[in-house]
ChimeraX commands (.cxc) that place a marker at each C-alpha (Angstrom):
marker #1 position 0.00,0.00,0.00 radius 0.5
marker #1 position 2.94,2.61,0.94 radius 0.5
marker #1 position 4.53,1.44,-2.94 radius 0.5
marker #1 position 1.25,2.68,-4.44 radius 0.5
marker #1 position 0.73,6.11,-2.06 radius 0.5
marker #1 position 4.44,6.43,-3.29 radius 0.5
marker #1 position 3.49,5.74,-7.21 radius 0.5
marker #1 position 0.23,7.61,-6.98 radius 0.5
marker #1 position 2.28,10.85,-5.50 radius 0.5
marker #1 position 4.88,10.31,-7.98 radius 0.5
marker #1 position 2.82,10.16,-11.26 radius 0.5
marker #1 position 0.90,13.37,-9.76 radius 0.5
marker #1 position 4.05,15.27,-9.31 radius 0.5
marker #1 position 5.37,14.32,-13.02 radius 0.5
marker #1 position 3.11,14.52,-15.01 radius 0.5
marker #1 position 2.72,18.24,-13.77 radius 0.5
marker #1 position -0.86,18.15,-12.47 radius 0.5
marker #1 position 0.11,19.08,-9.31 radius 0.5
marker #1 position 1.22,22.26,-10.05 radius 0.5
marker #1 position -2.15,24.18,-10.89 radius 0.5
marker #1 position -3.74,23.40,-7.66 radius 0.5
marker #1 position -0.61,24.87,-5.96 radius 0.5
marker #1 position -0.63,27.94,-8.61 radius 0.5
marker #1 position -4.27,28.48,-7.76 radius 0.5
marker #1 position -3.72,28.41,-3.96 radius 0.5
marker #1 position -1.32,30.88,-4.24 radius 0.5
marker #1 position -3.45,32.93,-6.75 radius 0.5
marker #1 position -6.32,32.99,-4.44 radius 0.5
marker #1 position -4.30,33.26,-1.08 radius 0.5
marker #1 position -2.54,36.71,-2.81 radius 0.5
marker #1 position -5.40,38.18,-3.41 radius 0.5
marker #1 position -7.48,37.09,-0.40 radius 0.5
marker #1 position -4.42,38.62,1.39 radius 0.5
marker #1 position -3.74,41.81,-0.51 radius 0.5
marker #1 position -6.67,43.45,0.84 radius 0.5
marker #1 position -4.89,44.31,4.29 radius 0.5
marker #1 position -4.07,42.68,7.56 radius 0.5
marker #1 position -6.20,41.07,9.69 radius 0.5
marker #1 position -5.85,39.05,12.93 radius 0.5
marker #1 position -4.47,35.49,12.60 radius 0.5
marker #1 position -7.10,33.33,13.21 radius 0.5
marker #1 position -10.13,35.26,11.09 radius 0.5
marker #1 position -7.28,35.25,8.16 radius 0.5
marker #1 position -6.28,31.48,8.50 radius 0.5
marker #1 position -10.09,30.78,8.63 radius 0.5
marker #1 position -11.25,32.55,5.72 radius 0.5
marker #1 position -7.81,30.89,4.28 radius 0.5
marker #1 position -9.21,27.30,4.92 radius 0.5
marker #1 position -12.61,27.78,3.85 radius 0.5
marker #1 position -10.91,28.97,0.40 radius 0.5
marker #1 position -8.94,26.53,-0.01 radius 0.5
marker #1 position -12.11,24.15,0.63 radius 0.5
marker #1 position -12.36,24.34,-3.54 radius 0.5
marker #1 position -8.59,23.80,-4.36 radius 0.5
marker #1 position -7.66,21.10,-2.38 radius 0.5
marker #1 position -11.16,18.99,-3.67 radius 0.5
marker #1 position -9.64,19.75,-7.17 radius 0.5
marker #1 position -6.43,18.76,-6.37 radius 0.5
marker #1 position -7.57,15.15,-4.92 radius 0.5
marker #1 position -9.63,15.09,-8.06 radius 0.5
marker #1 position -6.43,15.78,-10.30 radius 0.5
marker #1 position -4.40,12.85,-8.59 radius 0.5
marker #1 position -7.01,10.28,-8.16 radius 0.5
marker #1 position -7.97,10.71,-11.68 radius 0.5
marker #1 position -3.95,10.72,-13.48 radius 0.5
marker #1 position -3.79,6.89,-12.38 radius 0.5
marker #1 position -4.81,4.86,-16.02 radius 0.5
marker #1 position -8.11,2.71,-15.09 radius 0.5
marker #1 position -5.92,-0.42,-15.78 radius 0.5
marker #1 position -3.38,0.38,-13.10 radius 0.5
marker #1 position -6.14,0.89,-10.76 radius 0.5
marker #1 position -7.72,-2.31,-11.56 radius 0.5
marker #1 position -4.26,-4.05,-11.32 radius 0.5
marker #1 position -4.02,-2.62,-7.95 radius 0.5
marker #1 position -7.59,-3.30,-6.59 radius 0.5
marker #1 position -6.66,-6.82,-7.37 radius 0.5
marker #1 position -2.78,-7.05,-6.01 radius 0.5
marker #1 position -3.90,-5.43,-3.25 radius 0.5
marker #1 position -7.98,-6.09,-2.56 radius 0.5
marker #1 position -10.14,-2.92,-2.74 radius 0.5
marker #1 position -10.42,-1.85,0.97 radius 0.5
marker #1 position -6.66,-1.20,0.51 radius 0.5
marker #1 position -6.07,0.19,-2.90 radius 0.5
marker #1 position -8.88,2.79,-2.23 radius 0.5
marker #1 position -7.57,3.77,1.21 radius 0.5
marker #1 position -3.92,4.20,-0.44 radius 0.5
marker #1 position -5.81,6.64,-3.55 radius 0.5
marker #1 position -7.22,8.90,0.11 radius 0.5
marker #1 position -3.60,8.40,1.98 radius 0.5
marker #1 position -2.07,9.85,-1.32 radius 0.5
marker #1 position -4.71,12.97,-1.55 radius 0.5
marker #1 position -3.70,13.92,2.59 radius 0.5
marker #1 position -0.58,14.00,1.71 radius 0.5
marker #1 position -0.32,15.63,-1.41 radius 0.5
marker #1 position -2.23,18.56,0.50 radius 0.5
marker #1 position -0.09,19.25,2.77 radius 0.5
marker #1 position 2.05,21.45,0.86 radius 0.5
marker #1 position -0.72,23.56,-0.13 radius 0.5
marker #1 position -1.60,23.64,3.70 radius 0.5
marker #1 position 1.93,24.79,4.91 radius 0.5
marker #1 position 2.04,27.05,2.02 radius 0.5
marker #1 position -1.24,28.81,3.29 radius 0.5
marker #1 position 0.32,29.03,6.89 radius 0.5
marker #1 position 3.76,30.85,5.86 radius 0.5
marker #1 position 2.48,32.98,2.80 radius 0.5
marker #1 position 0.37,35.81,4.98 radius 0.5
marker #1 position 3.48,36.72,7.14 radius 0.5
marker #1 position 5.28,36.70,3.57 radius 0.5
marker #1 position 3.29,39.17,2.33 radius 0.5
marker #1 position 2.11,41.12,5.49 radius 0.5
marker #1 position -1.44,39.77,5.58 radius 0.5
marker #1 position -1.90,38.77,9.51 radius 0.5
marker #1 position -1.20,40.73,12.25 radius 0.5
marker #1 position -1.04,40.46,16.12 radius 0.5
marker #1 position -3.52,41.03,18.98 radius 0.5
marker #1 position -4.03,45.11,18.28 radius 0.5
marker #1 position -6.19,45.57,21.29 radius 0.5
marker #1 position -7.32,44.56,24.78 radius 0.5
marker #1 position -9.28,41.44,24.48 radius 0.5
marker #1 position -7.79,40.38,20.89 radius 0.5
marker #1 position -7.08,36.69,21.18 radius 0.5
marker #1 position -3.25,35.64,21.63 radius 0.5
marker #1 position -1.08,35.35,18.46 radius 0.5
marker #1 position -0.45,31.67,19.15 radius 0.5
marker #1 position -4.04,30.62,19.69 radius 0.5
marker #1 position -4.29,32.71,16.23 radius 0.5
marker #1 position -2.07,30.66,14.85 radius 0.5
marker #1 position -3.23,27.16,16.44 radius 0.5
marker #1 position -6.85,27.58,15.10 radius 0.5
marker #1 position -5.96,28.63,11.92 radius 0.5
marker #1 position -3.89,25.25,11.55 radius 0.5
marker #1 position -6.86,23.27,13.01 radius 0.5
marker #1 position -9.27,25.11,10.41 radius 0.5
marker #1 position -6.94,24.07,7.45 radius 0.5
marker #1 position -6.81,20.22,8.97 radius 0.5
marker #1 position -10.17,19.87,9.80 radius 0.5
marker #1 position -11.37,20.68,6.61 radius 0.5
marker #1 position -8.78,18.95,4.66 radius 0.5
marker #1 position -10.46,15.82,5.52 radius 0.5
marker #1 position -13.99,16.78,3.90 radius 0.5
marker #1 position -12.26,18.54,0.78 radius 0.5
marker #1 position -10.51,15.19,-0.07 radius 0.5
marker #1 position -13.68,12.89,0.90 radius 0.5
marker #1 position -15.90,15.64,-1.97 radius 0.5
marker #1 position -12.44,15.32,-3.92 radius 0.5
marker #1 position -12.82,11.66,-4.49 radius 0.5
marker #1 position -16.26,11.28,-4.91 radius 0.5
marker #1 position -15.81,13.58,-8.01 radius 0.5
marker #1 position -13.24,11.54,-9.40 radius 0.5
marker #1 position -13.05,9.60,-12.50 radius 0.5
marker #1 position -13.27,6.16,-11.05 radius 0.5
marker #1 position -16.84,7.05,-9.41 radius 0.5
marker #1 position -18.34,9.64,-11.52 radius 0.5
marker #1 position -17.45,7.90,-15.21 radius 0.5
marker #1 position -17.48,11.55,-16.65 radius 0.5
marker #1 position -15.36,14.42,-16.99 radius 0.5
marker #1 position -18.55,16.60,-16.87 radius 0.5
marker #1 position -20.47,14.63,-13.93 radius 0.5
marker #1 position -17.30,14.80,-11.57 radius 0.5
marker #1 position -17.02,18.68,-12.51 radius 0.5
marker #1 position -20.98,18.63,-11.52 radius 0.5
marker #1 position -19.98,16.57,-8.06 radius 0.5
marker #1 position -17.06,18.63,-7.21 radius 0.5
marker #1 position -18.69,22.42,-8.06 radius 0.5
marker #1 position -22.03,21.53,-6.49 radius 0.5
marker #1 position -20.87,20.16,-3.81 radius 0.5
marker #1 position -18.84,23.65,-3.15 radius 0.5
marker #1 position -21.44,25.51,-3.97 radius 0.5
marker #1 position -23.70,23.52,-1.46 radius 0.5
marker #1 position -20.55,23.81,1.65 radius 0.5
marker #1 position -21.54,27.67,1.11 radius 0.5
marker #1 position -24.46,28.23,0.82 radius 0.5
marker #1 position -25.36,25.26,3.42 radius 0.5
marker #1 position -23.00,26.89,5.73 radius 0.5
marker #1 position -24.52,30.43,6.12 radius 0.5
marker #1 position -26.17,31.17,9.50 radius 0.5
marker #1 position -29.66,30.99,8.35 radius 0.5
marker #1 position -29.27,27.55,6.27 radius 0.5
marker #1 position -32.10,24.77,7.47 radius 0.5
marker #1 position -29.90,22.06,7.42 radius 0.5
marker #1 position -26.11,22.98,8.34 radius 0.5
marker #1 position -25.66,19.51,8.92 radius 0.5
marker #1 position -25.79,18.42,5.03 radius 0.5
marker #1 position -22.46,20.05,4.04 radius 0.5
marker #1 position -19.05,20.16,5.43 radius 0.5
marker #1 position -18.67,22.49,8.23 radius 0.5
marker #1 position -17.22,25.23,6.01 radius 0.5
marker #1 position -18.41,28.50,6.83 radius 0.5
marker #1 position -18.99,27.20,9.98 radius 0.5
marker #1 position -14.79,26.34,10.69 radius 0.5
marker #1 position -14.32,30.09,9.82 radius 0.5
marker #1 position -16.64,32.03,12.15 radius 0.5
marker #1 position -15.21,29.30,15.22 radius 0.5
marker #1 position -11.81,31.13,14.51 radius 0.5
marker #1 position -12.80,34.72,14.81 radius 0.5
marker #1 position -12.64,36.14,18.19 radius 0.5
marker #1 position -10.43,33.30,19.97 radius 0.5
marker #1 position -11.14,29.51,20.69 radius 0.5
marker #1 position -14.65,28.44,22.15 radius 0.5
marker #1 position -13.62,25.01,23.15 radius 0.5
marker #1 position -17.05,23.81,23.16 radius 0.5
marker #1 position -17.61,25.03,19.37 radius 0.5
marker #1 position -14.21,23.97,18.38 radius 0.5
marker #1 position -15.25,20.34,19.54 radius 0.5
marker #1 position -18.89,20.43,17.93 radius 0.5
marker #1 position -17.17,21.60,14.49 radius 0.5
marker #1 position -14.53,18.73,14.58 radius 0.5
marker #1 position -17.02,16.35,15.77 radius 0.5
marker #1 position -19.08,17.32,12.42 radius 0.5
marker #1 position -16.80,17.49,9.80 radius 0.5
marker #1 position -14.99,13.92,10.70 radius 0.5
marker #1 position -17.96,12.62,10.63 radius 0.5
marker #1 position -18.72,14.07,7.40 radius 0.5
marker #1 position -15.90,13.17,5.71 radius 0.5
marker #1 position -16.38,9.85,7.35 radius 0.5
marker #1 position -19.23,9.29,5.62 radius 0.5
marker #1 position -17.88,11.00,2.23 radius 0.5
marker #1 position -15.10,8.28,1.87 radius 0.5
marker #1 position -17.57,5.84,2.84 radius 0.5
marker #1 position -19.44,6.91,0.08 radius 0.5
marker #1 position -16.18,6.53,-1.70 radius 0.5
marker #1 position -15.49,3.28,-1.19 radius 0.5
marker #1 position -18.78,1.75,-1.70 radius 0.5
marker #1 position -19.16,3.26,-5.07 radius 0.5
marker #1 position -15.24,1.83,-5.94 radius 0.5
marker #1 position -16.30,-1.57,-5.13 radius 0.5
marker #1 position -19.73,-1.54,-7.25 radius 0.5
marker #1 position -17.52,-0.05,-10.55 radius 0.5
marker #1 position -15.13,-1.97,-12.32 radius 0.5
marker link #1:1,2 radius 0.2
marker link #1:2,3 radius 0.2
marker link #1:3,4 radius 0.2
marker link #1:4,5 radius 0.2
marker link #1:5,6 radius 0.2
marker link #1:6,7 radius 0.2
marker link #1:7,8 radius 0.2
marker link #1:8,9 radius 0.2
marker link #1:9,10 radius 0.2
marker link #1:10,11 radius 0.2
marker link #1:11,12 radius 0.2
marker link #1:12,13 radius 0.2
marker link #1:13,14 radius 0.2
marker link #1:14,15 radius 0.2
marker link #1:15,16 radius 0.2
marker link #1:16,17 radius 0.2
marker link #1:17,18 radius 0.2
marker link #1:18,19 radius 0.2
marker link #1:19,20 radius 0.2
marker link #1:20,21 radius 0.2
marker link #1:21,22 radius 0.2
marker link #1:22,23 radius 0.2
marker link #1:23,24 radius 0.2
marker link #1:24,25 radius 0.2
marker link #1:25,26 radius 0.2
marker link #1:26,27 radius 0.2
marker link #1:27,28 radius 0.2
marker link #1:28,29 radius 0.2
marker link #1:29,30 radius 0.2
marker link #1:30,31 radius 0.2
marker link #1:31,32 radius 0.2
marker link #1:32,33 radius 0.2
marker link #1:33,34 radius 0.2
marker link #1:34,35 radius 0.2
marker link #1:35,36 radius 0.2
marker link #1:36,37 radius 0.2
marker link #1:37,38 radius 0.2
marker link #1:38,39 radius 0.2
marker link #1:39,40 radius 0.2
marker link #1:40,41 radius 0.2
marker link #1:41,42 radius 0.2
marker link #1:42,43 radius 0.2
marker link #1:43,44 radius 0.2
marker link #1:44,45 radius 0.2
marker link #1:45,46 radius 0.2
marker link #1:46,47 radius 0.2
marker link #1:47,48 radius 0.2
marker link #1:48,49 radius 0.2
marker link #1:49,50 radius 0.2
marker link #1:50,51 radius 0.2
marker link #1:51,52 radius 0.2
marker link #1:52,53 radius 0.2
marker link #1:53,54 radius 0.2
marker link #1:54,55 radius 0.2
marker link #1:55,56 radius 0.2
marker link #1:56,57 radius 0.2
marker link #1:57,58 radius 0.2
marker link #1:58,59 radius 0.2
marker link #1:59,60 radius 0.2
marker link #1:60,61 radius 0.2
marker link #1:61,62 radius 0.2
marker link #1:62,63 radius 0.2
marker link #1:63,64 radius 0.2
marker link #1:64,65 radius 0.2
marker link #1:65,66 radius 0.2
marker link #1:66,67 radius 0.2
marker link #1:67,68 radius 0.2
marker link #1:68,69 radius 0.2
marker link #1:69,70 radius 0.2
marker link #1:70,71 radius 0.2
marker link #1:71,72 radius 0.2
marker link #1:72,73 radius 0.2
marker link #1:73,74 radius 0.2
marker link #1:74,75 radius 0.2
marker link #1:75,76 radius 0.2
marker link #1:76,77 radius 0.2
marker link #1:77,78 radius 0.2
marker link #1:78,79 radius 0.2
marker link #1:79,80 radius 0.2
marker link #1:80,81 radius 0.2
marker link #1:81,82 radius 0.2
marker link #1:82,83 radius 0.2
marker link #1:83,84 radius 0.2
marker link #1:84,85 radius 0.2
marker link #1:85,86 radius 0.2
marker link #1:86,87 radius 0.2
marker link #1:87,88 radius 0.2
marker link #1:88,89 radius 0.2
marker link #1:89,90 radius 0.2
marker link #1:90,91 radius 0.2
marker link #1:91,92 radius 0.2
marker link #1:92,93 radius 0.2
marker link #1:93,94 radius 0.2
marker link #1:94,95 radius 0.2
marker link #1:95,96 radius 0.2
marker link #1:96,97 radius 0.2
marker link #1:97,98 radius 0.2
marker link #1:98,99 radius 0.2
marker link #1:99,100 radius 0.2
marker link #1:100,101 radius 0.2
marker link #1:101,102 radius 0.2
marker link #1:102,103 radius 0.2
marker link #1:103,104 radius 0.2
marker link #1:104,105 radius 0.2
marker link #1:105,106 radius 0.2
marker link #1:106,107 radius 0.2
marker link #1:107,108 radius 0.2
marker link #1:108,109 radius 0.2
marker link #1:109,110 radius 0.2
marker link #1:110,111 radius 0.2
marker link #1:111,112 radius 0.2
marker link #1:112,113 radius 0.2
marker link #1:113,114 radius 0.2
marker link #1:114,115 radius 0.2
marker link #1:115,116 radius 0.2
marker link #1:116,117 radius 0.2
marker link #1:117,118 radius 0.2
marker link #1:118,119 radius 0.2
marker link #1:119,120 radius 0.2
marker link #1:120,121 radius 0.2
marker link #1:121,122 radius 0.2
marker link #1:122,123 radius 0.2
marker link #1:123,124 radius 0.2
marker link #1:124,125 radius 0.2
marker link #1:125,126 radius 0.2
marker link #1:126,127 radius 0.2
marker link #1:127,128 radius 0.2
marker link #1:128,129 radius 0.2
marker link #1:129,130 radius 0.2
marker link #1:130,131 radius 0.2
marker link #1:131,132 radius 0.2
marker link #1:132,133 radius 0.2
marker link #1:133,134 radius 0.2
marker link #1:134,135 radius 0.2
marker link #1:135,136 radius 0.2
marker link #1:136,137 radius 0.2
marker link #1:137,138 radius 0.2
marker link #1:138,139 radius 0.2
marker link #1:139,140 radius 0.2
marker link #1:140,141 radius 0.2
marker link #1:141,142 radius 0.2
marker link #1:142,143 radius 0.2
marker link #1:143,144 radius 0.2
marker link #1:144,145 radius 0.2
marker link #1:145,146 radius 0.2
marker link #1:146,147 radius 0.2
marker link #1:147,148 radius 0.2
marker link #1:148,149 radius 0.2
marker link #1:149,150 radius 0.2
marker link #1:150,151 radius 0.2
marker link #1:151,152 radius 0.2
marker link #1:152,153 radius 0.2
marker link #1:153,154 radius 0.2
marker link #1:154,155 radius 0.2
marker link #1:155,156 radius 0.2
marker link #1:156,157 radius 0.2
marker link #1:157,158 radius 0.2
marker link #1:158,159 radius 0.2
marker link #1:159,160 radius 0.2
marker link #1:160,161 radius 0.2
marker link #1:161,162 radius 0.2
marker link #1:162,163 radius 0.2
marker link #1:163,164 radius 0.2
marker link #1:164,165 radius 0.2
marker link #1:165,166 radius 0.2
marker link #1:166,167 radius 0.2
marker link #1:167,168 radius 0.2
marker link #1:168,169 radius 0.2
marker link #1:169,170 radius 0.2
marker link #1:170,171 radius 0.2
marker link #1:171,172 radius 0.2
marker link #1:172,173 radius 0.2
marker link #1:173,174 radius 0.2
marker link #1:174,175 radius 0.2
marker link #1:175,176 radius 0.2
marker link #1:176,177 radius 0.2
marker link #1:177,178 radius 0.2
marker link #1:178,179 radius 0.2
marker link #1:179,180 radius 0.2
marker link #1:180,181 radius 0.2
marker link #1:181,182 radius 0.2
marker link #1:182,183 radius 0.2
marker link #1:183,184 radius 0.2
marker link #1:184,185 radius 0.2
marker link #1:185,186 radius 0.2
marker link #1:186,187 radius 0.2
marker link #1:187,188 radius 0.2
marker link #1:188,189 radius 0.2
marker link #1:189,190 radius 0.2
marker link #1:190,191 radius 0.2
marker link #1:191,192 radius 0.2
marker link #1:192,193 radius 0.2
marker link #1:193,194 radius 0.2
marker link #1:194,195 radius 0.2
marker link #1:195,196 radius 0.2
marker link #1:196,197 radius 0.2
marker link #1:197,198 radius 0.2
marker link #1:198,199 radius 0.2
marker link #1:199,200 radius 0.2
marker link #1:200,201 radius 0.2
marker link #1:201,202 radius 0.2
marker link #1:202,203 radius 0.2
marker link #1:203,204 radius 0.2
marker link #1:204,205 radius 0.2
marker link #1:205,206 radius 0.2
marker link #1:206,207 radius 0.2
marker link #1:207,208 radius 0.2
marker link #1:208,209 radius 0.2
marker link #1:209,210 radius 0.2
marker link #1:210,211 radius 0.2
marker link #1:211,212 radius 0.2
marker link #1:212,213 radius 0.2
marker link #1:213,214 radius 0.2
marker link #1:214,215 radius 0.2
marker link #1:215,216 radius 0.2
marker link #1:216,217 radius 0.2
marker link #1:217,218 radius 0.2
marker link #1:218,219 radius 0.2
marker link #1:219,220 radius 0.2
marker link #1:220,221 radius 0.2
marker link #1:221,222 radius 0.2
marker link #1:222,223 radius 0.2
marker link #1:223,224 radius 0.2
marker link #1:224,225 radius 0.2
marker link #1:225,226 radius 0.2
marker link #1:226,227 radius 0.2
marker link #1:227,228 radius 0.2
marker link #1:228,229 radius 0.2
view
């Protein structure tokens, strides 16, 4: 399983693919940035919930470069439990670039700042949410990722359907009057727990929600593997 992570990384990185997904981080990470400072954790946030869309694309991109025969050659050299979990190990890792890049760029370019006031949360709690926001919702960006890709959706234009709806649906799900929060990812949800300091109570109700979201996303995943050729 660690030969194919290493294969599946590899062909990503060569072929070039993984290079747009960084470009467009650091695109939308600029820009996001450029429009002035803000304090660390309400930056990181809006960072992670941006990044949302980039890294699903990007676990699109490198589930989909592997040819359908080498996939099938490794469901069977490897059973499909295994070969599926290695295509999800490869996606977590291949975003964390993108994730360290999104931590180091603001202080690059002068985009966070420190606690400017009495009552301003701590730089280092800042800093500790914002790399909990990123995590946390790594895990439901690769889980949407993969159920756009190739191997489930059959389609170039079904998995672009999958992947921008189910974006669209993180936002507009997450907004504070949405019915049913609990359909999407906790998206907009992971960047209002990081404004104003650390609730630990919300901080534990948002993890709770999107592991088990993404839980169920890769579930989805797998099942849907295991019924396609």
């Amino acid at each position: 399983m660690t030969a194919l992570v290493r294969m599946r990384l590899a062909g990503f990185v060569q072929t070039g693919r993984a290079a747009a997904p960084l470009l467009a981080a650091l695109v939308v990470l600029s820009i996001l940035y450029g429009g002035g400072q803000s304090q660390a954790g309400e930056a990181y946030g809006v960072s992670a919930a941006v990044l949302f869309a980039v890294l699903a694309w990007q676990t699109k991109l490198l589930l989909d470069v592997e040819p359908d025969v080498q996939r099938r050659i490794g469901r069977v050299a490897l059973g499909a439990g295994r070969e599926t979990a290695a295509g999800v190990a490869a996606a977590l890792v291949a975003a964390l670039p993108v994730i360290l890049v999104a931590m180091i760029l603001p202080w690059l370019v002068g985009g966070v700042t420190g606690p400017q006031k009495a009552g301003d949360p701590p730089l280092g709690e800042g800093i500790a949410l914002g790399l909990w926001a990123h995590l946390l919702l790594l895990l439901p960006a690769v889980g949407l990722g993969a159920l756009a890709s190739r191997a489930v959706s059959g389609q170039a234009a079904r998995g672009l359907a999958i992947l921008v709806g189910g974006v669209v649906m993180a936002v507009v799900l997450g907004l504070k009057s949405s019915p049913a929060p609990w359909l999407a990812p906790p998206l907009m949800t992971t960047a209002r727990d990081t404004v104003g300091g650390a609730d630990p109570t919300a901080v534990a109700v948002t993890t709770g929600w999107g592991v088990v979201w993404a839980a169920l996303a890769v579930a989805a995943y797998a099942h849907l593997r295991r019924t396609r050729p």
